[in-house]
C-alpha positions as CSV (number, residue, x, y, z in Angstrom):
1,X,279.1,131.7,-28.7
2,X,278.1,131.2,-25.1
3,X,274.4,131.5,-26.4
4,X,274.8,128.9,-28.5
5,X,276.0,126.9,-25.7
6,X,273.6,127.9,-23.1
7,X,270.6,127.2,-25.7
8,X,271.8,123.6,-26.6
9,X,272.2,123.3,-22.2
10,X,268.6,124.2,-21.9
11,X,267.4,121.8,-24.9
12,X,269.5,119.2,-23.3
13,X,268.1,120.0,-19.9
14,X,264.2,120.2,-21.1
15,X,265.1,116.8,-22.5
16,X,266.1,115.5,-19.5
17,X,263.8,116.4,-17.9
18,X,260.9,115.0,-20.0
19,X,262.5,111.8,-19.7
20,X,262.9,111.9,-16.2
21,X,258.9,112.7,-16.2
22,X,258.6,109.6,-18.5
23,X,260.6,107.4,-16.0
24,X,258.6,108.2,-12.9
25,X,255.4,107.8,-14.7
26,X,256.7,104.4,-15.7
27,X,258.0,103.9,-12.1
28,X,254.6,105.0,-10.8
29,X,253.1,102.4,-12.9
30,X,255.7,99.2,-11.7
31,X,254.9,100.2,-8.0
32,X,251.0,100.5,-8.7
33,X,251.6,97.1,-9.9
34,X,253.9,96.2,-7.4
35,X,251.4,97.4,-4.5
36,X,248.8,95.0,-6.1
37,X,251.1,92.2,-6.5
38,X,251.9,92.4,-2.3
39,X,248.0,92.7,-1.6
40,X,247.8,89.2,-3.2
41,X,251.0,87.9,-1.5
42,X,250.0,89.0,1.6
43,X,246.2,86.8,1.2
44,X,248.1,84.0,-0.2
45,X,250.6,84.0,2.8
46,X,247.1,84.2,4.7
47,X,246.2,80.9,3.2
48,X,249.2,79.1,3.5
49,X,249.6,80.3,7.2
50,X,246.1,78.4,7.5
51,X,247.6,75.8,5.3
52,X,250.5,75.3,7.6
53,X,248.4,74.8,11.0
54,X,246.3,72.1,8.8
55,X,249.7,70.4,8.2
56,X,250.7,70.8,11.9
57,X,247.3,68.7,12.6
58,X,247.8,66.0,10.1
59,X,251.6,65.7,11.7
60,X,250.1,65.1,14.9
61,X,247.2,62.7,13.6
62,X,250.1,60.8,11.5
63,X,252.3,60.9,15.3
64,X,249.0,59.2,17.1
65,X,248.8,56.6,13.6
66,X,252.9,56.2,14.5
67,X,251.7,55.7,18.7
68,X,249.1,53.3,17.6
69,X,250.9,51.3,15.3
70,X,254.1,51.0,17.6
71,X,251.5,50.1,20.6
72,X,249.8,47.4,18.8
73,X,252.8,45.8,17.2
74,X,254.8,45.4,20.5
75,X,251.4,43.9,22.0
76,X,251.5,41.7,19.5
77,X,254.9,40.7,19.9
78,X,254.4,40.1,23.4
79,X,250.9,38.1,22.9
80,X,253.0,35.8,20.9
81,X,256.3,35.9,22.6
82,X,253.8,34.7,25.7
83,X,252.3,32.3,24.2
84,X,254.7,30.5,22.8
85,X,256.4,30.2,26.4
86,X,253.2,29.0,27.6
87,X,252.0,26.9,24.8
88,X,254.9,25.8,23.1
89,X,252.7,23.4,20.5
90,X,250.1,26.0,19.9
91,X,249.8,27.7,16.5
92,X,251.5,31.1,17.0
93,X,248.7,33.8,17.6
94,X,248.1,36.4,15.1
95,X,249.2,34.7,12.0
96,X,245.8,35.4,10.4
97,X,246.3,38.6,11.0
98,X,249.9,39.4,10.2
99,X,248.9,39.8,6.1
100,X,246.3,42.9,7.3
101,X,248.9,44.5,10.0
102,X,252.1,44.3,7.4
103,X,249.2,45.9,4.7
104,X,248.4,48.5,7.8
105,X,252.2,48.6,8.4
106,X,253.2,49.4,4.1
107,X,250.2,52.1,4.0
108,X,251.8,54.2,7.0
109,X,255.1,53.8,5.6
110,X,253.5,55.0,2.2
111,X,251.5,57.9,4.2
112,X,255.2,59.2,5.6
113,X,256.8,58.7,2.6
114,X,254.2,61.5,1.1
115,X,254.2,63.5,4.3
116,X,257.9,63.6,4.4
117,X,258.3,64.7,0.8
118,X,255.7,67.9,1.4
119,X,257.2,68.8,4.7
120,X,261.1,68.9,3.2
121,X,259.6,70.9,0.1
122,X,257.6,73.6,1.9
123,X,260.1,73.9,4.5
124,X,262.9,74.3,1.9
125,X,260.2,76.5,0.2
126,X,259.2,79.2,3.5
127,X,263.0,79.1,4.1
128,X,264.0,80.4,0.4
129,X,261.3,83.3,0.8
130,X,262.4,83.8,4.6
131,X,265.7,84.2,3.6
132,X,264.5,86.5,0.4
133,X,262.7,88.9,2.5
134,X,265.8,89.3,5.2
135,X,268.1,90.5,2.5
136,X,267.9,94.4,2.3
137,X,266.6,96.1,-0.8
């Protein structure tokens, strides 16, 4: 009787072990894949580190566009302000004008409105996957 035992063991050990062979040549495959898939990650987090520092110049160009407009719109303020004091039956300065700052004024608005929506999206974004790679496998 304990042949008959032992022989249905060893059947049932080859047969592990031939699927055991069959998993780790289908786990070989995955992490062939796998090490293709973080060759590509790591260019594409190549590209959007290069990505990032061109968004960290059009942040300061739209900080100078912020600077300018601020400047030029308390100038004005105070041209008119001025004037007014000084020439209290003049036409008030600038008026021509106002139509073309309040267009300059709505595109910047627009122009943060569109910079404000990308920066919260790929902040949220490099935060999910920095948060991702922190947790331990």
């Amino acid at each position: 009787m304990s042949g008959q035992s032992t022989h249905a063991t060893d059947e049932s050990m080859h047969h592990d072990h031939r699927q055991w062979q069959s998993d780790v040549a289908m786990w070989r495959q995955d992490t062939e894949q796998w090490k293709e898939d973080h060759q590509n990650v790591q260019r594409l987090l190549a590209e959007a580190q290069q990505q990032l520092e061109s968004h960290a110049a059009a942040l300061a160009s739209h900080v100078d566009a912020l600077d300018s407009h601020e400047a030029q719109t308390l100038q004005h303020e105070h041209d008119v302000v001025a004037q007014c004091r000084d020439q209290p039956d003049a036409p008030v300065p600038g008026v021509a004008n106002h139509e073309m700052e309040s267009q300059k004024h709505q595109n910047l608005y627009q122009a943060h409105e569109r910079m404000k929506k990308h920066h919260h999206t790929v902040v949220a974004q490099i935060n999910m996957l920095a948060s991702s790679l922190q947790t331990s496998l």
